[in-house]
N, C-alpha and C positions, 0 to 999 in steps of 0.2 A: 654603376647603376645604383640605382638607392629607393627605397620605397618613401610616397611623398603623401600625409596625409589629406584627405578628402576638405572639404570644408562646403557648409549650406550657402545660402546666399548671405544669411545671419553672421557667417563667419563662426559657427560654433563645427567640431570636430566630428564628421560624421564616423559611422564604424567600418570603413574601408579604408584602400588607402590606393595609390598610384603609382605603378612604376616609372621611373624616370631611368632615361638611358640616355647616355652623354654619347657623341660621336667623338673622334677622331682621325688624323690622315684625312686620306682620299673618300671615306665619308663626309666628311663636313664639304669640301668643295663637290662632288657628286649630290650632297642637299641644297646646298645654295644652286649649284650650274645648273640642276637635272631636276630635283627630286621637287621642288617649289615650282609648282606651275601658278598660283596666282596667290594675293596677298590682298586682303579685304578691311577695309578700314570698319570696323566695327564702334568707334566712337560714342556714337549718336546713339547706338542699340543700347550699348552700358549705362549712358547719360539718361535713358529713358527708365533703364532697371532701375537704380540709383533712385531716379526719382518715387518710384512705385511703391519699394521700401520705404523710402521715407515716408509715405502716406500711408503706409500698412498693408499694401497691398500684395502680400507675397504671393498669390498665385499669378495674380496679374504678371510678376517681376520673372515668377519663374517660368509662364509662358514665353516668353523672347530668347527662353537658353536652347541650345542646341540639341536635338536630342542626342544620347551617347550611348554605344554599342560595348559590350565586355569585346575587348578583341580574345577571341580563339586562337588558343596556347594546344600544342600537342602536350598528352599529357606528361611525357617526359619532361620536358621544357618546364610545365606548370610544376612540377615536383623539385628540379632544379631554382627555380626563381624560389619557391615554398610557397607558390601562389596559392589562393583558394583554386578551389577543384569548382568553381562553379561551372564556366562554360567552359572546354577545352574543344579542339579541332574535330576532335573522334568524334564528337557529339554535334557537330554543323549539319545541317540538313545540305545537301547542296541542291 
């Protein structure tokens, strides 16, 4: 696992960062056989961002992104990783 820094549409370095976790074994065939139920070609949406940018349009560019959720970490976990304490599990509404 490794923390992987954030980056704007700009390409400049936000102040977060991302964990990244590598699989192995019978995770990686359990993600490929099981865990990927669909795969979306997203192309045309980049080629549209891309363009947006290039005309100075960064809100425009950054209405087409995904929205993105903190996943919830127990806070053990988040203490372990050294993650920020922003959202942890204890603290999800359910």
């Amino acid at each position: 696992m490794q923390w992987d820094p954030e980056r704007s549409l700009q390409l400049k370095a936000l102040p977060y960062r991302s964990l990244q976790v590598g699989l192995s074994g019978d995770a990686v065939d359990r993600y490929v056989d099981d865990w990927t139920v669909a795969i979306t070609d997203i192309t045309a949406t980049v080629q549209r961002i891309r363009q947006l940018l290039r005309c100075g349009d960064d809100s425009a560019a950054a209405a087409h992104l995904p929205v993105e959720r903190a996943y919830p970490l127990p806070a053990q976990i988040a203490t372990g990783l050294d993650a920020s304490p922003d959202i942890t599990a204890d603290e999800v509404p359910e």
